[in-house]
ROTITI-144591 format. One line per field, with one value per residue (C-alpha): residue in one letter; y, z, x. Coordinates in steps of 0.02 Angstrom, whole numbers, plus 32768, in hexadecimal, padded with zeros to 4 digits. Layout:
% ROTITI-144591
residu = c(A_...)
Y = c(Y_...)
Z = c(Z_...)
X = c(X_...)
END
This chain:
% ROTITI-144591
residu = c(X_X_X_X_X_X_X_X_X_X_X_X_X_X_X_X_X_X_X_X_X_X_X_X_X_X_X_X_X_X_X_X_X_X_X_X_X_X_X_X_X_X_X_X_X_X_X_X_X_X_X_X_X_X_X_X_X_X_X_X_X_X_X_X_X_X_X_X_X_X_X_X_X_X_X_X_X_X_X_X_X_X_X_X_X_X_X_X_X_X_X_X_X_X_X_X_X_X_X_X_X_X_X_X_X_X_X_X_X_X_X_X_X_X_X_X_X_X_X_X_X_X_X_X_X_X_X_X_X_X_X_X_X_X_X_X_X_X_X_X_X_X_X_X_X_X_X_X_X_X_X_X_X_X_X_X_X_X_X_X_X_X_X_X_X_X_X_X_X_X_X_X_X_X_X_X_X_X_X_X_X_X_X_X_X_X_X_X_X_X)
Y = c(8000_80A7_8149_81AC_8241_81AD_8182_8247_8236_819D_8203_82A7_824B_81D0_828B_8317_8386_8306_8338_8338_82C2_824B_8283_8246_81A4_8180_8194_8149_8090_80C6_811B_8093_805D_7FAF_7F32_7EA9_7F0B_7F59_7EC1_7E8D_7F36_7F29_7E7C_7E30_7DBA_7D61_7CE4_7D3B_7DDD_7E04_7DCB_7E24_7ECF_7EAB_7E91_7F19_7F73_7F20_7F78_8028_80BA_8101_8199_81AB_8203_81CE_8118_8114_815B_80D2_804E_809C_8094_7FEC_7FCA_802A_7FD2_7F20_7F69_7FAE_7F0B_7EA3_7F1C_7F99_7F4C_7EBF_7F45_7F7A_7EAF_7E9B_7F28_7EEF_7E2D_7DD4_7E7D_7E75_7F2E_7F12_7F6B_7FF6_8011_800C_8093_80FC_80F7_811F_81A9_81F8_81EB_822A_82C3_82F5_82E3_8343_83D4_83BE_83D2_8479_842F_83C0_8436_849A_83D0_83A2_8449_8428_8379_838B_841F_83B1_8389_82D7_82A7_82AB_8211_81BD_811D_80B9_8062_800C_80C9_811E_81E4_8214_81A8_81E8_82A8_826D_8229_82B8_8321_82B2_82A6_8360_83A2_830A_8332_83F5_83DC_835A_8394_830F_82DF_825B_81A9_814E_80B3_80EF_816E_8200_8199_80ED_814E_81B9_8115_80B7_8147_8171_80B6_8096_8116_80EC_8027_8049_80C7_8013_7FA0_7FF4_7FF6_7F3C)
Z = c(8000_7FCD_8022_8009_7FA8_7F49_7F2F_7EFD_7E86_7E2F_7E1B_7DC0_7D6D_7D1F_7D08_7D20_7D29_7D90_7E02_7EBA_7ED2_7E66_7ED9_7F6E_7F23_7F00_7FC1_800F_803C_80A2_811B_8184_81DE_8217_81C4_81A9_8166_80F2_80C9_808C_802E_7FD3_7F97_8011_805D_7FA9_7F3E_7EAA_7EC5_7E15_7DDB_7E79_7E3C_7D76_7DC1_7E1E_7D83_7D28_7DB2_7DB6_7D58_7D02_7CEF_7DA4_7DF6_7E9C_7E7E_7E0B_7E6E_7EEB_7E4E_7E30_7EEC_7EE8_7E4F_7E8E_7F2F_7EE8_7E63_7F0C_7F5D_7ED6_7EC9_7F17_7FD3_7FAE_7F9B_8047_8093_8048_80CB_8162_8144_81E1_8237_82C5_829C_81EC_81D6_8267_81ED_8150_8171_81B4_8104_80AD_810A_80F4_803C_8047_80B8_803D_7FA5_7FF5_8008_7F67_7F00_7EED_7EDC_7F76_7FF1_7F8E_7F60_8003_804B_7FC5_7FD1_8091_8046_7FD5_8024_8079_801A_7F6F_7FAE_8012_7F8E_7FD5_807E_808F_8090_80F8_80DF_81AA_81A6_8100_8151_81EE_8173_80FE_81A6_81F3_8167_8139_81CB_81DF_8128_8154_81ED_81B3_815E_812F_80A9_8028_8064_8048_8041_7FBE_7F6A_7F01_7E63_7E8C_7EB5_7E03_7DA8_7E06_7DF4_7D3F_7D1E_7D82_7D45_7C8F_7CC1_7CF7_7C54_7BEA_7C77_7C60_7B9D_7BC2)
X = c(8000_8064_8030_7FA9_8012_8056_7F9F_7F85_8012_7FF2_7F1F_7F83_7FD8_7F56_7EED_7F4D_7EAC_7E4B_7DCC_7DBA_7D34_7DBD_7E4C_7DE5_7DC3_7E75_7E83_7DD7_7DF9_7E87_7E03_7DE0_7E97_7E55_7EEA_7E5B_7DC0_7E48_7E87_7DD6_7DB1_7E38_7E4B_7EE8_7E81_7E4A_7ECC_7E79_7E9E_7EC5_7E03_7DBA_7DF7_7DC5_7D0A_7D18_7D42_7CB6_7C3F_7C7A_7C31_7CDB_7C6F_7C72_7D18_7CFA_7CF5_7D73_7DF1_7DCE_7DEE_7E97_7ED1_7E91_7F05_7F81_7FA6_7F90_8026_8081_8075_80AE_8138_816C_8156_81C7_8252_823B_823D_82E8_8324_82AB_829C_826A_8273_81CD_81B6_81B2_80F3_8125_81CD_817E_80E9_8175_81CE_813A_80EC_819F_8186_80DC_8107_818F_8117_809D_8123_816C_80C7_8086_7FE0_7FCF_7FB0_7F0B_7ED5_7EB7_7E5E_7E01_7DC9_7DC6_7D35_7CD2_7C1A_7BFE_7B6D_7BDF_7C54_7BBB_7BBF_7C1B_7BE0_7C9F_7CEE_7C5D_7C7F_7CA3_7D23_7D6A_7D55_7DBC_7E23_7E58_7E55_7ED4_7F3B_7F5E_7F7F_7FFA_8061_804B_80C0_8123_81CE_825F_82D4_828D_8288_8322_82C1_8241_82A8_825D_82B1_8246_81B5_81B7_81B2_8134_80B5_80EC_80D2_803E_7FCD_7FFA_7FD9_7F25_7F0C_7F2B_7ED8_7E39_7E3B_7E4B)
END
């Protein structure tokens, strides 16, 4: 699971003009911090997780931002943890705070995005602004908790500033979000 400004990157990338409501989609299922109702809502606990997320697909409204910026986190972190989180095991393996170590990492990537990208700051007042009742669809992502959320979140990149993550440097993270959001472009011609 990358961070959520990886999440934001990976969503202006795919649509460099996207909209709010499909900002706050790419960042919804990571409301709810409960490892196994996570694990459920976004496919880990299925062999199949590959088919899960092509029905899923085959059920959204592409016409609607909101869920599908929730597809492309979904796609996104099943990329991220084919990929990208067995980089960091080969510095942590067997390590007991492997999970502790590795959301450390990655909110230090995020917190330097989020100061690095003149447009993270104004995206995140402004989805923290958007109305309830637009992102209401979705009973697994329930809107307070996606409020508390974005609340948490901000304020938590605003005071947060550090050097890139040596772990997930800038250079790894440019080419998993260039290549990401240009994977699910052809995934969903597919």
């Amino acid at each position: 699971m990358p961070s959520a400004m990886i999440h934001l990157e990976i969503a202006k990338k795919y649509d460099p003009n996207a909209s709010t409501l499909f900002l706050l989609g790419n960042l919804a299922p990571d409301c709810i911090d409960i490892r196994a109702i996570k694990d459920h809502t976004h496919f880990r606990d299925r062999a199949d997780r590959e088919t899960a997320l092509s029905e899923l697909k085959a059920k959204t409204d592409l016409d609607d931002p909101f869920h599908k910026g929730i597809l492309l986190h979904l796609f996104a972190d099943r990329r991220w943890d084919a990929h990208a989180q067995s980089r960091y095991k080969h510095f942590f393996q067997g390590d007991a705070e492997l999970f502790k170590q590795y959301r450390h990492e990655i909110g230090i990537a995020s917190a330097y995005l989020y100061r690095h990208r003149d447009w993270a700051d104004p995206s995140w007042t402004a989805m923290r602004g958007l109305d309830p009742a637009l992102y209401a669809s979705s009973p697994d992502f329930p809107p307070e908790e996606i409020h508390q959320y974005l609340e948490k979140n901000q304020e938590w990149h605003r005071t947060l500033d550090c050097p890139p993550s040596e772990l997930f440097p800038m250079s790894f993270i440019d080419t998993f979000t260039d290549e990401t959001a240009d994977l699910f472009k052809k995934w969903l011609e597919k």
